[in-house]
C-alpha positions as CSV (number, residue, x, y, z in Angstrom):
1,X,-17.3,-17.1,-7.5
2,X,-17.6,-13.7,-9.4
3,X,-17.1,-10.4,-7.8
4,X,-17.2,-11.9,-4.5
5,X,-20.5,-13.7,-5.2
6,X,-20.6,-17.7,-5.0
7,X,-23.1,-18.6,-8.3
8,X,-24.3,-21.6,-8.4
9,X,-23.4,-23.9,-11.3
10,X,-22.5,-27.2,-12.5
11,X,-18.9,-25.7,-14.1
12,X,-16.9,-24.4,-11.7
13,X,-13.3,-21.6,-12.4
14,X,-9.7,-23.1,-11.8
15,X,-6.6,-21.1,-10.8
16,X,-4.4,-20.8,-7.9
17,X,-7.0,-18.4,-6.0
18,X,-10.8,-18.6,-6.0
19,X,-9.9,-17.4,-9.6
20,X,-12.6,-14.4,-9.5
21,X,-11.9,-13.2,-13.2
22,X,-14.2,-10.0,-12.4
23,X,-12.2,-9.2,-9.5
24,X,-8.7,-10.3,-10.8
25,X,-9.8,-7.7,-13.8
26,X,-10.4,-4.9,-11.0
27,X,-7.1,-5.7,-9.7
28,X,-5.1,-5.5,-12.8
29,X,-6.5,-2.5,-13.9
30,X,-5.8,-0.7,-10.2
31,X,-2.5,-1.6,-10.5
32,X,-2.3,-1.1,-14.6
33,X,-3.6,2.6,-14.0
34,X,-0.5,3.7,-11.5
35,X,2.0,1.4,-13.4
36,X,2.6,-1.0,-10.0
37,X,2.7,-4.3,-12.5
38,X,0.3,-6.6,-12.2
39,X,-2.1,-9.0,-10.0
40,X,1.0,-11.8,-11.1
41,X,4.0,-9.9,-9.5
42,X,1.9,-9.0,-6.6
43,X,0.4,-12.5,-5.9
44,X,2.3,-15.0,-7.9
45,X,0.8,-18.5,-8.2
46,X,3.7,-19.5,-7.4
47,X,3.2,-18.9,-3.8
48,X,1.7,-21.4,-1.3
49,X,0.0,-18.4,0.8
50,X,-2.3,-17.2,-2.2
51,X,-3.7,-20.7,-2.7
52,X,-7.6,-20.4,-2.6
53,X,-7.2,-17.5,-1.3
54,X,-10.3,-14.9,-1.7
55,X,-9.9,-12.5,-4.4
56,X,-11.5,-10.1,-2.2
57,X,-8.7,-10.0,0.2
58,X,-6.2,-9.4,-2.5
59,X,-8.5,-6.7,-4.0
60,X,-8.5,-5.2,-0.4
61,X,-4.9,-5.5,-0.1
62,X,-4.1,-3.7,-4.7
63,X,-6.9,-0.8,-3.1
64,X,-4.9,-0.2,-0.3
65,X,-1.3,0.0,-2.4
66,X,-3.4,2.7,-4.4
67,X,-4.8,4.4,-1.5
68,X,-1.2,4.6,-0.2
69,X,-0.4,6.2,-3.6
70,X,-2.9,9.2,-2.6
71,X,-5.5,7.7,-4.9
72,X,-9.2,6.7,-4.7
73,X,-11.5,5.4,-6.7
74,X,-13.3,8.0,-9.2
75,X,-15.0,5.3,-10.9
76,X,-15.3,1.8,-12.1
77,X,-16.9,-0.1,-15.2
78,X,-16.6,-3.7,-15.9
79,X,-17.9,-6.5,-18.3
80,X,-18.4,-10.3,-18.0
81,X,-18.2,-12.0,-21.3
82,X,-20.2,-15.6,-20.3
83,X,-22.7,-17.9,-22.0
84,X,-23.7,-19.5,-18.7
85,X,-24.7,-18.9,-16.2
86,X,-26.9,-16.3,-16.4
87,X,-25.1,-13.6,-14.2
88,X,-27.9,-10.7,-14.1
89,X,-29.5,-11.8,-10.5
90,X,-26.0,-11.4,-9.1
91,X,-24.6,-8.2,-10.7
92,X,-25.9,-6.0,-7.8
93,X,-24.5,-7.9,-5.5
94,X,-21.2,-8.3,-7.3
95,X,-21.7,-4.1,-7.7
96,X,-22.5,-3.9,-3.4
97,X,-18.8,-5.9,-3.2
98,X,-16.7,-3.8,-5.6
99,X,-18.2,-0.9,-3.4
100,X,-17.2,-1.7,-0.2
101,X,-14.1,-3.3,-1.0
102,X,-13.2,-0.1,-2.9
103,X,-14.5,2.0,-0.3
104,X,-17.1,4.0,-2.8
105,X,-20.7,4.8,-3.4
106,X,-22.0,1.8,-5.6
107,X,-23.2,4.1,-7.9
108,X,-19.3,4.6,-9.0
109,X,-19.6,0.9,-9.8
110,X,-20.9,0.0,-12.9
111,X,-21.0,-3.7,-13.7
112,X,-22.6,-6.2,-16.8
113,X,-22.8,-8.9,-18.4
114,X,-22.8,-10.0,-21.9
115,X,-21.8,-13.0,-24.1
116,X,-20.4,-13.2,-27.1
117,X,-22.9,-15.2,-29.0
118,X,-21.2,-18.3,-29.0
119,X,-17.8,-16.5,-30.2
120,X,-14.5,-15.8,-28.3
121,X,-13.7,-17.4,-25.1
122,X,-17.3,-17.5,-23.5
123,X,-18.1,-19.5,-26.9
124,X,-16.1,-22.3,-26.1
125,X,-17.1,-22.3,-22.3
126,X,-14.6,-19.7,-20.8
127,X,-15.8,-16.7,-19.0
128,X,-13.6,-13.0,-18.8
129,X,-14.0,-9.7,-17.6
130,X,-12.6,-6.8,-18.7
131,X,-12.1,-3.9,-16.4
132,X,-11.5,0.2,-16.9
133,X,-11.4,2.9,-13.9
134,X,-11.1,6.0,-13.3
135,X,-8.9,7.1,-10.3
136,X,-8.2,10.7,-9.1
137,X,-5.7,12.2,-6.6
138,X,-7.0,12.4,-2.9
């Protein structure tokens, strides 16, 4: 799962969660950009209630700490680093998630997908996401 999208593929993500790297990304950088910690001290692993949960509940619950801070979304870019699968058939869906879970127009979302060319993390198999937003004062 990536960005709230299940892609099919023999390989499959491990962590406590659904471990959605795009949207764990999206959640450390809502919390990174008003100083509220991160996605660990919010949800810690170490807790039997965030077990598989869906990312996209816990990016529901980070928007609505920010919300709470008087804060909305201004805008969003994020990048996959992967060498497989092939993610461009799924980025506008993953795009149509961020937006409604961040309660914006999906063209505030801007979402890709790249690899490193058999370097980094992605070269050995791994996929990231790294994650910058904009957010401005309701």
């Amino acid at each position: 799962i990536l960005g709230g999208v299940e892609i099919p593929f023999e390989k499959g993500l491990e962590g406590h969660s659904d471990a959605d790297v795009v949207l764990h990304s999206v959640i450390d950088a809502l919390l990174g950009a008003l100083s509220l910690g991160d996605i660990g001290s919010h949800f810690p692993d170490t807790d039997p209630q965030y077990k598989n949960i869906d990312s996209r509940i816990l990016l529901q619950r980070t928007f609505s700490l920010v919300q709470a801070e008087g804060f909305t979304l201004n805008n969003l870019d994020c990048t996959i680093c992967a060498e497989k699968p092939k993610l461009k058939p799924y980025i506008e869906k993953m795009r149509d998630n961020l937006a409604n879970d961040l309660a914006c127009d999906i063209s505030q979302i801007s979402l890709k997908a790249t690899t490193e060319e058999g370097l980094g993390i992605s070269g050995s198999g791994g996929i990231s996401a790294t994650c910058i937003l904009l957010l401005k004062k309701q």
